[in-house]
Residue, then its C-alpha position, 0 to 999 in steps of 0.5 A: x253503740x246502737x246499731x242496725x243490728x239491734x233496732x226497727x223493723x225490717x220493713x223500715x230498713x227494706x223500704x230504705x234500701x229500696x229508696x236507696x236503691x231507686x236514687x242510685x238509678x236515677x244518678x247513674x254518674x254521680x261518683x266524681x273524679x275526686x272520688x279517686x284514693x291515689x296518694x296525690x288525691x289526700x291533701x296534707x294535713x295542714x292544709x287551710x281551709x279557711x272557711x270551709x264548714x263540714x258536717x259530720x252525722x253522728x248518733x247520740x252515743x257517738x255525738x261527742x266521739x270525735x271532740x278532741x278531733x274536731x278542736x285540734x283540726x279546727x285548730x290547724x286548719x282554720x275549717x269549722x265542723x259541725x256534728x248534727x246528732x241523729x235521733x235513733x233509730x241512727x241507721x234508719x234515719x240516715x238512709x232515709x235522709x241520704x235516699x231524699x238527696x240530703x247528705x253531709x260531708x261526713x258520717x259515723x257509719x257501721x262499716x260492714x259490706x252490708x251496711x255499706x250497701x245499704x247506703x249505696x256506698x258505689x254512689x254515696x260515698x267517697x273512695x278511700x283507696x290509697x288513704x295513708x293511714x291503711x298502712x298503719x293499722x294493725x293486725x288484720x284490721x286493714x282488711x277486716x271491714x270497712x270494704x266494699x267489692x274491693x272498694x275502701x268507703x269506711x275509716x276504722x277510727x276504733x278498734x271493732x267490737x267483738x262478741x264475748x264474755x264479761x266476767x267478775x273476778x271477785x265471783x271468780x274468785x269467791x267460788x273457787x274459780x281459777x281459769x276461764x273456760x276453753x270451749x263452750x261445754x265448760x262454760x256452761x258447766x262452769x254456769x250450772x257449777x255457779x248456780x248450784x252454788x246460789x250464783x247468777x251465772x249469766x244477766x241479760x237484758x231481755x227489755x232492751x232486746x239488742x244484746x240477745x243475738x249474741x248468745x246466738x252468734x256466739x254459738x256460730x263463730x266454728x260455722x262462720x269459720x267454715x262458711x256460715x254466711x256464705x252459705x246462707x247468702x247464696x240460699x244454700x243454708x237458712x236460719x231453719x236448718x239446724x245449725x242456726x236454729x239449733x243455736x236459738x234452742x240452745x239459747x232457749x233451754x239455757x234461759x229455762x234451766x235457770x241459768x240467767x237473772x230472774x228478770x230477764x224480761x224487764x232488764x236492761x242494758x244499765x241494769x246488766x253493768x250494774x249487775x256485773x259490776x255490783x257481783x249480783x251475777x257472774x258473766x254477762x255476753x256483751x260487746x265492747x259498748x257494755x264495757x263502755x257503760x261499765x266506765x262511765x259507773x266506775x274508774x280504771x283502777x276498779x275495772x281492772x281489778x272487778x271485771x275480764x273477758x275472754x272469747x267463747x265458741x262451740x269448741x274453744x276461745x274464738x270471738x266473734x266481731x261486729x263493727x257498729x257505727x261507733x268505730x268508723x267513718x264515711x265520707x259522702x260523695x256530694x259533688x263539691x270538690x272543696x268539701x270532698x277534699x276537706x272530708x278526706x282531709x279531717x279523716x287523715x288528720x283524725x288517723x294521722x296527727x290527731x290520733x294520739x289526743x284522740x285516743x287519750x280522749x277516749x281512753x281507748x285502745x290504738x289500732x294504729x301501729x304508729x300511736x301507742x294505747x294509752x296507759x289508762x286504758x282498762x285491760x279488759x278492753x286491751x283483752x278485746x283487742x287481742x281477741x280481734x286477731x283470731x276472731x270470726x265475722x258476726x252476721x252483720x260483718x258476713x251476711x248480705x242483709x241483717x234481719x232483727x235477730x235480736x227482736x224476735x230472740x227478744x219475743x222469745x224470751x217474752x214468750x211470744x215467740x217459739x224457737x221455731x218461730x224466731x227461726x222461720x221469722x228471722x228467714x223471711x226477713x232476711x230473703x226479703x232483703x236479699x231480694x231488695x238487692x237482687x242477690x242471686x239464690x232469692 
């Protein structure tokens, strides 16, 4: 689940937006007619397509997500599909090839409306308005991403991520706790309780960076109710002013209060699941691609019993959600007819005939009311379902640009960087990149 948010210097990701950018202008007319969602532009599954060869763009932990998908279509229609992997950073190399010409039919892409723009998605990508599947999905997934100024580009194929607490029940449980915390001043008395008591409370992964922005965005999810990101996108609010920063404070005091492993700087990402899993800590803040490490180390029957999760904000339980590349798909506009509809086609098959064998698959949670979430799937992972309902867009699921966050948090925790640092650096960036838009307020 490696995506913008966690990798590459900002100076790469502003010279790709540009590039973008420049390329959208010089093809003023490049979105075709067949880039139109009316129900009659979605051919029926079974169409064949004898001959017809797609290829679908995928990261390195995404490269096999689609399988299962893929021999079942192949299967039906006679089409072949070809995954080409990527090499990380995905989301960078991806821009860069699409700004030079080179497209594929389809790829994984995270599917919020920043990502969106930064590869051209009103030139680029193909208009998946009127796809049959919208209908289907579940709770407010239909409108919570994958959107651009009222324009479908993105196939949820995943339910998104979403920020939030990974526990061990056993460590629960052998000190004598019973109920999960309900806001976040529990949580952290519930961590000092468990310290005094020769417990890690929290592991992170100081080494592999990605992760430590969760701590920070956690701590957000009350403000992004009330207009955070609006706020910061219209130049009205900044990473410096206290609300931001204070969540960095916050983060930094608790890392210095003892409150994390004592080798926060040099963990790493393998290293946090074998924590939790092993109990040498209590809780670790992750997405859904750490329960995803935890799976590949252990078996359901074993998850269940080990490990839960519960949602965490400033005053209660509410999670904070943040689609990455894994959980969608986009569709280029490549001016080929033939190819655009084969693209449409794979992606209502994937959400229509083929989702069941997909999701048994992936073991992973339905987010279509019209197939049911297989039997097998861990219930902490059905947990994170749940919390999406209530949830509250991240910084990349609200804000116009992604500055690297967790880099400088990263630095931080280095001791390279001062709270005020990482505030001021993370604000540069990001008016940096709203400029590149032309975002009014920068």
């Amino acid at each position: 689940m490696k995506t913008i948010h966690r990798r590459a210097a900002v100076v790469t990701a502003l010279a790709a937006t540009l590039m973008l950018a420049l390329t959208g202008c010089t093809n003023p007319g490049s979105t075709t007619p067949t880039a139109g969602g009316s129900p009659a532009a979605w051919p029926a599954e079974d169409t064949k397509l004898d001959g017809v060869t797609l290829t679908l763009w995928a990261a390195q932990n995404s490269n096999h997500e689609a399988d299962a998908v893929i021999s079942g279509f192949e299967q039906l229609t006679g089409a072949k599909v070809n995954v080409v992997t990527i090499p990380d950073p995905y989301e960078q190399g991806i821009q860069t090839k699409v700004a030079t010409g080179d497209k594929p039919d389809l790829a994984f892409w995270q599917p919020t409306a920043s990502m969106l723009t930064a590869l051209n998605a009103t030139q680029n990508l193909i208009s998946l308005d009127g796809a049959p599947w919208v209908s289907n999905y579940t709770g407010n997934l239909a409108n919570m991403t994958g959107i651009l100024n009222n324009t479908r580009y993105a196939a949820l194929v995943t339910t998104p991520a979403v920020i939030g607490v990974y526990y061990n029940k056993d460590v629960f449980a052998a000190n004598g706790v019973t109920s999960t915390p309900t806001n976040w001043d529990d949580f952290i008395t519930l961590a000092q309780t468990l310290k005094s008591k020769g417990v890690t409370p929290f592991y992170e992964m100081g080494a592999d960076r990605w992760a430590t922005q969760w701590w920070v965005q956690a701590q957000l999810a009350d403000a992004a109710k009330s207009g955070l990101w609006d706020r910061v996108n219209a130049n009205q609010e900044k990473f410096t002013d206290p609300t931001i920063q204070g969540a960095i404070n916050t983060y930094q005091q608790l890392i210095q209060e003892g409150l994390f492993n004592s080798d926060i700087k040099t963990a790493t990402f393998v290293d946090q699941g074998n924590a939790l899993l092993n109990g040498d800590a209590a809780m670790a803040m992750q997405v859904n691609s750490f329960f995803s490490e935890l799976q590949a180390e252990s078996t359901t029957d074993v998850l269940n019993q080990k490990i839960g999760f519960f949602p965490i904000s400033p005053t209660g339980n509410v999670g904070t959600y943040i689609p990455d590349q894994s959980n969608a798909v986009v569709a280029f506009n490549t001016g080929n007819a033939t190819q655009e509809a084969a693209a449409k086609q794979f992606l209502e098959y994937w959400l229509g005939s083929g989702y069941n064998a997909f999701l048994s698959d992936q073991n992973t949670v339905s987010l279509l009311s019209t197939a049911a979430t297989p039997s097998t799937v861990p219930t902490a992972l059905t947990d994170v379902a749940k919390a999406l309902d209530t949830s509250v867009g991240s910084m990349q699921a609200l804000a116009i640009a992604n500055p690297d966050l967790y880099i400088n948090l990263a630095n931080m925790i280095q001791g390279t960087m001062t709270p005020v640092q990482v505030a001021q650096t993370t604000q540069t960036q990001f008016a940096q990149l709203a400029q590149a838009q032309g975002a009014p307020g920068f």
